[in-house]
N, C-alpha and C positions, 0 to 999 in steps of 0.2 A: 850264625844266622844265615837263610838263604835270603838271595837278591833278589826275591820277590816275585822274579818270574818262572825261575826251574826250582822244582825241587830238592832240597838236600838232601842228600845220601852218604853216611859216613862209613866209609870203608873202614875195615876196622884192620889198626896197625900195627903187628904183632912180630913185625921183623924177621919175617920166616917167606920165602918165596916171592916170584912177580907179583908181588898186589896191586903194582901201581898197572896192569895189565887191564884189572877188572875197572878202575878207577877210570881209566882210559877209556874205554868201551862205554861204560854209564854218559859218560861226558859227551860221547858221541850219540846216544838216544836221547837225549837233553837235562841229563839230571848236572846240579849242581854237585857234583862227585869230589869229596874230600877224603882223601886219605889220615886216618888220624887217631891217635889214641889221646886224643883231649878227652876228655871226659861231659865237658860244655858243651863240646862240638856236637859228642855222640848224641848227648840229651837232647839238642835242640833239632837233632834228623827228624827229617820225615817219614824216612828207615832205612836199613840200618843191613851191610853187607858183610859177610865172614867168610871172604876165598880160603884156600886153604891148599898146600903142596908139601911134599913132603912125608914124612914119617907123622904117627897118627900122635904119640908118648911126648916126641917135640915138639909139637904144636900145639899139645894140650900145654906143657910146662910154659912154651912160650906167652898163651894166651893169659895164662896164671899170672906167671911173673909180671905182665906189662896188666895186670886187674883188671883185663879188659874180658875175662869171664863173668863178672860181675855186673859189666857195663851190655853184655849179650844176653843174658839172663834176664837183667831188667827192661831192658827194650823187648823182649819176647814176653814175661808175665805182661807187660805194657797192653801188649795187643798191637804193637808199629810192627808195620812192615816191616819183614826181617828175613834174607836169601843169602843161607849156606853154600860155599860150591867148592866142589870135589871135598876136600878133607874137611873144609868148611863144613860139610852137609855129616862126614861122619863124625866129625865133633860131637853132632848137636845127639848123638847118643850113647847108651851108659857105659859101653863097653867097647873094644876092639880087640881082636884076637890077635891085632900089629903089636900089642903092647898092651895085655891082658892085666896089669897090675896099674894102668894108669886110667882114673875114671874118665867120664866123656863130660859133655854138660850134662845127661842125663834129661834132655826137653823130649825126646823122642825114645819110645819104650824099644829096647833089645837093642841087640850086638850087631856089631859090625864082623866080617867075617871073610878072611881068603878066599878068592874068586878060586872054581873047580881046578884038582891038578894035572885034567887034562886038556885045560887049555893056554897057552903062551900068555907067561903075566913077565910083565905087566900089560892089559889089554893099552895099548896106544896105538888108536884107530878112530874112525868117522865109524858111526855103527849108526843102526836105525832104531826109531824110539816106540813102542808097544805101548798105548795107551791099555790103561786098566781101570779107569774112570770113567763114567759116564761122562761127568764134567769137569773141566779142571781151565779155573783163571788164569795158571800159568799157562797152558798150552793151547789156549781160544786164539790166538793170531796165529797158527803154525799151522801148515796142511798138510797132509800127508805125502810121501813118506817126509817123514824128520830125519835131516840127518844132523847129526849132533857127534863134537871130539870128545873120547874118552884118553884121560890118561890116571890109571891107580889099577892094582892089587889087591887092593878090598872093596867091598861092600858092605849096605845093608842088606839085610835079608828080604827077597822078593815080595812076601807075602807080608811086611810091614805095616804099621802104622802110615796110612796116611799115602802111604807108596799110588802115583799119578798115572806111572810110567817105566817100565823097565826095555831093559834093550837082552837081545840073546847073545850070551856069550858061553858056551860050552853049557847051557841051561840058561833060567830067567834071571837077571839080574838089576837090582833095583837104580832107577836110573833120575827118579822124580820125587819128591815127596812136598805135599799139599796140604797144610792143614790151618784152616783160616788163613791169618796175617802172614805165618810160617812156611814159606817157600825153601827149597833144598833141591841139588843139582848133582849127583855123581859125575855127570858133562861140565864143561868148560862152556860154558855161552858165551864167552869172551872172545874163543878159538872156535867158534863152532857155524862161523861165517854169518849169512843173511839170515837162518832161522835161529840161532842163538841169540844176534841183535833185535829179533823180536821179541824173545823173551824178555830181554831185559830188557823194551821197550816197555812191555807189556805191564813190569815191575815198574818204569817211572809213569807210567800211565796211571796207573792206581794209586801215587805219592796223590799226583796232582787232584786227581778226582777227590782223593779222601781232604785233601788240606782244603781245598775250594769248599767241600761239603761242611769242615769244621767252623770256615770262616764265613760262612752261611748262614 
């Protein structure tokens, strides 16, 4: 349960990579940030985080294994607030070309795919963010230019579903994805200094507004 005053946010804990980094971060913009694969826990978020490092194949198996596919899945049909970041965000669709034979969650339509071969991958760099939205809730606190840290290999495909935001990297590359409750980060907002912590401010911003309106 959260303590009433910050919002709960259950990181979702799948044993693969720093997660207690994003945990950390949230906690610093005011969410009640748990790390955790309770299943009670996750239910009772106000919503609901899926970092992600790593290979795209181990991190699907991992999330498998520990059922906490199951527990992402139902907080997304849910409608809760819910932010993929970096492999977190390519999870959340059907395919990867890291690991072409292991499905995604499939919540986001098309592949993931190798960033161009003529540029040095893995991109791990501060790069700037190309809005492609007229409007987008996650990026309403952030002013121009965005700089935001990239670390991965792959991608979603630019012209995606939902895509907010891409950054240039040897062409467009998708950087944001917005869709309703469904927020997704190829950046690290954890690493990504003052305008990353507004993101995810931005994220516990909208826990609390939505829980206050419920309890309304």
């Amino acid at each position: 349960m959260s303590d009433g005053r910050r919002p709960l946010v259950a990181v979702l804990d799948y044993g693969i990579g720093n997660l207690r980094s994003a945990q950390k971060a949230l906690e610093r913009v005011g969410a009640d940030a748990r790390l955790t694969a309770d299943a009670t826990v996750i239910a009772a978020a106000d919503g609901v985080v899926l970092p992600g490092v790593g290979a795209f194949g181990r991190c699907m198996q991992a999330l498998r294994d520990a059922e906490l596919d199951r527990a992402a899945l139902e907080a997304i049909e849910a409608g809760r607030p819910f932010l993929g970041i970096c492999v977190g965000m390519q999870m959340l669709y059907e395919s990867s070309d890291e690991d072409p034979y292991v499905p995604g969650l499939g919540v986001l339509h098309g592949a993931v795919r190798r960033l161009p071969d003529e540029v040095k991958v893995p991109q791990m760099q501060w790069n700037t963010l190309d809005r492609t939205a007229a409007e987008s809730r996650m990026l309403a606190e952030v002013e121009d230019p965005v700089w935001v840290y990239f670390v991965h290999s792959y991608a979603a495909e630019p012209g995606g579903e939902g895509v907010v935001a891409t950054c240039d990297y040897g062409g467009p590359v998708a950087a944001a994805v917005e869709r309703g409750a469904l927020w997704a980060t190829q950046f690290h907002p954890e690493k990504s200094g003052a305008a990353g912590l507004r993101i995810l401010g931005t994220f516990v911003t909208s826990l609390a507004v939505g829980r206050a309106g419920r309890a309304g």
